[in-house]
C-alpha positions as CSV (number, residue, x, y, z in Angstrom):
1,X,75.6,93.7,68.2
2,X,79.1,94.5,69.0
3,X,78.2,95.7,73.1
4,X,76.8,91.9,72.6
5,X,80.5,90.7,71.3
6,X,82.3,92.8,73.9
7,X,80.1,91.1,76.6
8,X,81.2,87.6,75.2
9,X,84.2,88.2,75.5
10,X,84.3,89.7,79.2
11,X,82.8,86.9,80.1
12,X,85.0,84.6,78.4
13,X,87.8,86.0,80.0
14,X,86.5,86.0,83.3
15,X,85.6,82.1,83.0
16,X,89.2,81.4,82.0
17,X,90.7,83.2,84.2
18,X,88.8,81.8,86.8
19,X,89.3,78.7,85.7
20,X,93.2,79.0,86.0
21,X,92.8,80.4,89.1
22,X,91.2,77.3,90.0
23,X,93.6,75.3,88.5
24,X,96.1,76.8,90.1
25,X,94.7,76.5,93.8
26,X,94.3,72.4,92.9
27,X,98.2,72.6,92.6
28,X,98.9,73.9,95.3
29,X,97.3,71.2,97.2
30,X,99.3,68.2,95.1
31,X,102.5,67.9,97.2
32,X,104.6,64.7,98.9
33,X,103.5,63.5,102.3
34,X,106.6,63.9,104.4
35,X,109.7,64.9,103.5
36,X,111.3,65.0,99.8
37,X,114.6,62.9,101.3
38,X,114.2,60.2,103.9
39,X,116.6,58.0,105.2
40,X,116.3,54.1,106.2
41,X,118.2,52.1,107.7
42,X,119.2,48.8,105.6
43,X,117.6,45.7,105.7
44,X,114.5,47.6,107.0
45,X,111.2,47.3,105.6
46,X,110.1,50.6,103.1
47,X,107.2,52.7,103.9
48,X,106.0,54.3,101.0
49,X,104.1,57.8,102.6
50,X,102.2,58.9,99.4
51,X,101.2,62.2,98.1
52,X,98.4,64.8,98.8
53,X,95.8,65.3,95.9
54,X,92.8,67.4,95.5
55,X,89.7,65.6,95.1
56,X,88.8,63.4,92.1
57,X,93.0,63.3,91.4
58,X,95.2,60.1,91.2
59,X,98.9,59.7,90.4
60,X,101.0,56.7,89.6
61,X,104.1,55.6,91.8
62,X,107.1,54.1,90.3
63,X,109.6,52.7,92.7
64,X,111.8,49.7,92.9
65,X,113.6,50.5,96.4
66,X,116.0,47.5,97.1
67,X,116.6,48.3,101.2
68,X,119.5,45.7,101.1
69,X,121.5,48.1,99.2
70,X,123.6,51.1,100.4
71,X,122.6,54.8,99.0
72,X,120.2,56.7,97.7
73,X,117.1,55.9,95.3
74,X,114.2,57.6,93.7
75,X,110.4,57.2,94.1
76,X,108.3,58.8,91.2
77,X,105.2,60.2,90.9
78,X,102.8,61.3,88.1
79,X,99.5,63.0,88.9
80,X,96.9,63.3,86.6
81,X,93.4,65.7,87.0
82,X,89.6,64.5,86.7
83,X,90.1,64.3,83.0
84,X,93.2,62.1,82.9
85,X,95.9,64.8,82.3
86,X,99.1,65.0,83.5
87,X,99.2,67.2,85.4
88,X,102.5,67.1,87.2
89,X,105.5,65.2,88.3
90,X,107.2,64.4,92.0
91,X,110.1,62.8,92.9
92,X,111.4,61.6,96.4
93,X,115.3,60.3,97.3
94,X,114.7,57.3,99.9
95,X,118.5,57.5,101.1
96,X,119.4,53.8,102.5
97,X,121.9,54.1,105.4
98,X,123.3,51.6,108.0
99,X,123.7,53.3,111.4
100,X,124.0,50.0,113.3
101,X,127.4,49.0,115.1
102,X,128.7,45.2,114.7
103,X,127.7,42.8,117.2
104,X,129.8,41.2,119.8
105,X,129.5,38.2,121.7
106,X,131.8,37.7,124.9
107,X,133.9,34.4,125.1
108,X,134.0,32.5,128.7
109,X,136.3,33.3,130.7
110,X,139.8,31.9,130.9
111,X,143.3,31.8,132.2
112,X,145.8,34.2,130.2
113,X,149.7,33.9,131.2
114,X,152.4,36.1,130.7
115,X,154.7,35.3,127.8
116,X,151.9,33.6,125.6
117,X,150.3,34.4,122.6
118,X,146.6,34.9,122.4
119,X,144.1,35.9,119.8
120,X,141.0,37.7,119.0
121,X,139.1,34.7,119.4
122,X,140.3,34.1,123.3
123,X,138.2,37.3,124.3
124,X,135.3,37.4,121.7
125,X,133.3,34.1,120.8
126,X,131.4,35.8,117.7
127,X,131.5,38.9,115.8
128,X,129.1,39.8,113.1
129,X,127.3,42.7,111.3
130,X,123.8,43.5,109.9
131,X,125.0,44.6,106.7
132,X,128.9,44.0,106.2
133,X,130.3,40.6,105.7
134,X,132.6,39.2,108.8
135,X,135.5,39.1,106.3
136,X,135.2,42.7,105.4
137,X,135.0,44.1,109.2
138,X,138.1,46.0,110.4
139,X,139.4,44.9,113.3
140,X,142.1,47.0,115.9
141,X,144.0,44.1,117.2
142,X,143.5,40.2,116.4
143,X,146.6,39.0,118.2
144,X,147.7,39.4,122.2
145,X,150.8,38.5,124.2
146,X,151.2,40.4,127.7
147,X,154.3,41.0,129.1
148,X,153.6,42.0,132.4
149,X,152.0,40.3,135.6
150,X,148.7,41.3,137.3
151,X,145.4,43.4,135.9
152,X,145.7,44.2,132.3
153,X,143.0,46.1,130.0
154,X,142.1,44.7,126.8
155,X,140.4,46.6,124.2
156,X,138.9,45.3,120.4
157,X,137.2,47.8,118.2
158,X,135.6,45.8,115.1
159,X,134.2,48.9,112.9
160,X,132.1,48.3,109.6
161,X,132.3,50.2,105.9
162,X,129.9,52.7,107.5
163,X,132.2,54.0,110.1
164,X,130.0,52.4,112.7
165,X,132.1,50.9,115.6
166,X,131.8,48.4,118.6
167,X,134.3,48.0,121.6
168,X,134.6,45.1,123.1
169,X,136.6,45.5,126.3
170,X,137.4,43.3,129.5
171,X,140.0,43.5,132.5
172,X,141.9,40.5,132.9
173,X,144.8,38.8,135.2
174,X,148.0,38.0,133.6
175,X,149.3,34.5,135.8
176,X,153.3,32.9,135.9
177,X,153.2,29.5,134.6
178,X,156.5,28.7,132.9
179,X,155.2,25.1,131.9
180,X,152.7,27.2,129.4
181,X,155.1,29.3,128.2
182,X,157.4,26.7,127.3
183,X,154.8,24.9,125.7
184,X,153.5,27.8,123.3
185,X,157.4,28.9,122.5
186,X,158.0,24.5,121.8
187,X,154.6,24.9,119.3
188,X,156.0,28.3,117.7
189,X,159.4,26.5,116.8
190,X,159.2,23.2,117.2
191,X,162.7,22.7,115.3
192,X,165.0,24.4,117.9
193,X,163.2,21.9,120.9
194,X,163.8,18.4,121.7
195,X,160.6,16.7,123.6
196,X,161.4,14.0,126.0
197,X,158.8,11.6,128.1
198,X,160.3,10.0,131.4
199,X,158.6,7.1,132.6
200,X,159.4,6.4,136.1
201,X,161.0,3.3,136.8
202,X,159.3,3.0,140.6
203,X,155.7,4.8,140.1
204,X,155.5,4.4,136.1
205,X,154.5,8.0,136.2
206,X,155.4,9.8,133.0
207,X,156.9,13.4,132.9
208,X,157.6,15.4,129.7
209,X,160.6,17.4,129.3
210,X,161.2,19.9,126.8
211,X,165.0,20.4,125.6
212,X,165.8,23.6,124.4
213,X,168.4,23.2,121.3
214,X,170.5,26.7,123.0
215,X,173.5,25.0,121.5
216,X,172.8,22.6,118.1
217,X,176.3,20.9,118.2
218,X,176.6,20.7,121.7
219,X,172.9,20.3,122.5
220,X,173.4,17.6,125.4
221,X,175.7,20.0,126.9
222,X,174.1,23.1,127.4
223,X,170.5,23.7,127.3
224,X,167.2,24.0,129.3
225,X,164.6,21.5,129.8
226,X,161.5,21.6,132.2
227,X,159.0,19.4,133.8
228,X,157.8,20.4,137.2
229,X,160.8,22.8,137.3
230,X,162.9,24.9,134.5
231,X,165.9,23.9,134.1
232,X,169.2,25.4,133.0
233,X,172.1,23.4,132.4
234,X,175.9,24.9,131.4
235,X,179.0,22.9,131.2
236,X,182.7,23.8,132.5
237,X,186.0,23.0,132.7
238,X,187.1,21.9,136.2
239,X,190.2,21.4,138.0
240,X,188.8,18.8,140.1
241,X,187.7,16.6,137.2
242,X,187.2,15.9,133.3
243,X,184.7,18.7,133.2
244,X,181.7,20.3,135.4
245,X,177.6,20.7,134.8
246,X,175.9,23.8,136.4
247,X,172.0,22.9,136.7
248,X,169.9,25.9,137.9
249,X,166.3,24.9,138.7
250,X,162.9,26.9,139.3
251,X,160.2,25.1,140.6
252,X,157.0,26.2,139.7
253,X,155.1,25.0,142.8
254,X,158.0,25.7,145.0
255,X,158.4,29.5,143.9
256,X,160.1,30.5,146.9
257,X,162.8,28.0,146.7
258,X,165.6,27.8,143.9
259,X,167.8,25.1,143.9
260,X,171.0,24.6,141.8
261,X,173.5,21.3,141.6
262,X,177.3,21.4,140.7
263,X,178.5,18.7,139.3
264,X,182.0,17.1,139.2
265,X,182.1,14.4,136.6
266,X,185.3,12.1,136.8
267,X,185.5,8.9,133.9
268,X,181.9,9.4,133.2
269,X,180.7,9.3,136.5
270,X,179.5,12.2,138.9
271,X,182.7,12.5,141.6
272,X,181.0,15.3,143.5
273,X,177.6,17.0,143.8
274,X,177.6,20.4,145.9
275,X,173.2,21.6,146.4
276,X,172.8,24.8,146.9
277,X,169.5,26.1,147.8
278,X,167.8,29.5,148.0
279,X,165.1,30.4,150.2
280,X,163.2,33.5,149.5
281,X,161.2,34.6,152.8
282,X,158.7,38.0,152.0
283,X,161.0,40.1,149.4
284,X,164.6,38.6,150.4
285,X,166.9,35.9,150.4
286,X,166.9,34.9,154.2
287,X,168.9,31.4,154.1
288,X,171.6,29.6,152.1
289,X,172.4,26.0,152.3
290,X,175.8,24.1,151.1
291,X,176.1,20.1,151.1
292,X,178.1,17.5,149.4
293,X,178.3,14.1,148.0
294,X,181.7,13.0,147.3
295,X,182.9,9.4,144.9
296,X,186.1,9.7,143.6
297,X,187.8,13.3,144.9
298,X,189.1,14.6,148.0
299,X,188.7,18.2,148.1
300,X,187.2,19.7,150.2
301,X,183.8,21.6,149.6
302,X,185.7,24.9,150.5
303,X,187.5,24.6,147.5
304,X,185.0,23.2,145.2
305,X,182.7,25.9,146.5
306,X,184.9,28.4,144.9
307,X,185.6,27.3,142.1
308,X,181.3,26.4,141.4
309,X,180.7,30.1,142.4
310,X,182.5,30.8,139.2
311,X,180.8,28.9,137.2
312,X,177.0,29.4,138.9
313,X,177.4,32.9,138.5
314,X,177.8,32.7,134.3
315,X,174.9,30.2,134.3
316,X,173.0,32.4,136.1
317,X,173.6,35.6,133.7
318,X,172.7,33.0,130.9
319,X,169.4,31.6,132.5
320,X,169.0,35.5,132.9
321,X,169.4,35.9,129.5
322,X,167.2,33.1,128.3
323,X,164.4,33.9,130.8
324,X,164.3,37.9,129.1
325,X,165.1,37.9,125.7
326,X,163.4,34.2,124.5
327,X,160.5,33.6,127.0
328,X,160.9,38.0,127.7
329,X,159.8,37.7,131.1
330,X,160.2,40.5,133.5
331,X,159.5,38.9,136.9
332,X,160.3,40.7,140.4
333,X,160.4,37.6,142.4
334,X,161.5,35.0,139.8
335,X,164.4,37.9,139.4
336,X,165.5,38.1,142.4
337,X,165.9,34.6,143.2
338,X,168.0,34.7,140.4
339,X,169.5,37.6,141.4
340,X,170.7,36.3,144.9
341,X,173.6,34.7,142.7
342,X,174.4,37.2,140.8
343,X,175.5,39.4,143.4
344,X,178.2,41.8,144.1
């Protein structure tokens, strides 16, 4: 009788322990299809991979991944055997990522001038992202102003919270037109301008003039106005009248010629007018010209000539002036005419 027990045991023990063994080898075989940490990209659709189970096994799956939101999240499992037991857990992090750079649409081309302010919105006509708001993008440079004539290089990096980065970049020509620059210094401060429209008495054509206030009390005296041409006007004393008027003109569809007027004014009238006219041939001044109109004086234009080289020469500095540190152009040619007067 006991051999008998001793063999029910044996045999016990070998059933169990094959039956762990068996248990053990299902196990193995419960395990996540692909990897335990997986990364998406935002906004994109989840793909849930499952697990691996040994026959006549099911598990439960409890996930809530929101793919609109940034970071990581967590899929979990329970697995139960043929008899409904739990049998084990799993767990897998689904890490949400944004990997995409902003978007950016090109603006049409356009003209850009030297001296005048330009923003982001002059090179790039839309800028957006797939998972940042517009408002929250960083942006490496909204506003432009170019100081320098010909091919210029523009770049714009707009970067997201992720790092991720787009550059926008374009090669454009920088053009002289003192009109615009006028115009966009006249809309910066429109207190220290006075605007004037001419109506020609012969054609009725209108011209607008723009008055720069250089001198508040004495702004009919000294100042700059333009239409077709800049113009920079300075008033004197003068021996050969109650005072003179030094007007310095630039032409902006003459470029190569630069006139300026001296005028003699005698009991509110103009005694004398002496032109004098610069001709810029290539990279010099080839020809100068001298005439005048005389009312009510007798000098000669020798000696009037003298005494307006005086006074052209400080008007020219101060047009220099003007032309650098307000509309802070640096011009070769438009310098040189100027320059032609301010010689040695």
């Amino acid at each position: 009788m006991k051999l008998i027990k001793c063999l029910v045991l044996f045999l016990i023990l070998i059933l169990e322990t094959f039956l762990i063994s068996c248990n053990k080898a299902e196990d193995l075989n419960i395990h996540l299809n692909g990897d335990e940490e997986i990364s998406i990209e935002v906004k994109s659709e989840y793909e849930e991979l499952g697990i691996e189970l040994p026959n006549n096994y099911t598990y439960e799956i409890f996930e809530d991944i929101d793919t609109n939101k940034l970071g990581k999240q967590e899929v979990n499992y329970v697995i139960y055997d043929k008899k409904g037991n739990k049998v084990k857990e799993l767990k897998r992090i689904i890490n949400v990522v944004d990997t995409t750079a902003p978007t950016i649409k090109e603006a049409k081309d356009k003209a850009f001038y030297l001296g005048v302010g330009y923003n982001i919105n002059d090179f790039i006509d839309n800028y957006y992202d797939n998972y940042d708001n517009r408002r929250d993008l960083k942006i490496s440079q909204t506003e432009f102003m170019f100081n320098e004539l010909g091919k210029q290089d523009v770049y714009i990096t707009i970067s997201d919270s992720s790092n991720n980065t787009q550059t926008f970049s374009k090669t454009i020509n920088v053009e002289l037109d003192l009109v615009k620059k006028l115009k966009y210094e006249y809309r910066q401060n429109p207190s220290a301008y006075e605007v004037q429209v001419l109506t020609d008495i012969d054609t009725g054509i209108q011209s607008e003039f723009i008055r720069v206030k250089i001198d508040l009390y004495r702004e009919y005296v000294e100042g700059l106005s333009f239409g077709h041409t800049l113009t920079y006007f300075k008033r004197n004393e003068s021996e050969f009248g109650d005072y003179a008027k030094v007007e310095v003109c630039y032409d902006f569809y003459e470029k190569d010629i630069m006139p300026l007027y001296y005028e003699i004014w005698q009991d509110g009238q103009i005694a004398a007018i002496i032109w004098i006219t610069a001709f810029k041939e290539g990279n010099d001044i080839k020809l100068f010209k001298a005439s005048i109109n005389t009312n009510k004086t007798s000098y000669s234009l020798e000696e009037m000539a003298r005494e307006a080289e005086l006074h052209i020469e400080d008007a020219i500095i101060s047009f220099r002036e003007y032309i650098r540190n307000v509309l802070h152009f640096e011009v070769n040619d438009f310098d040189k005419l100027i320059g032609y007067y301010n010689r040695d």
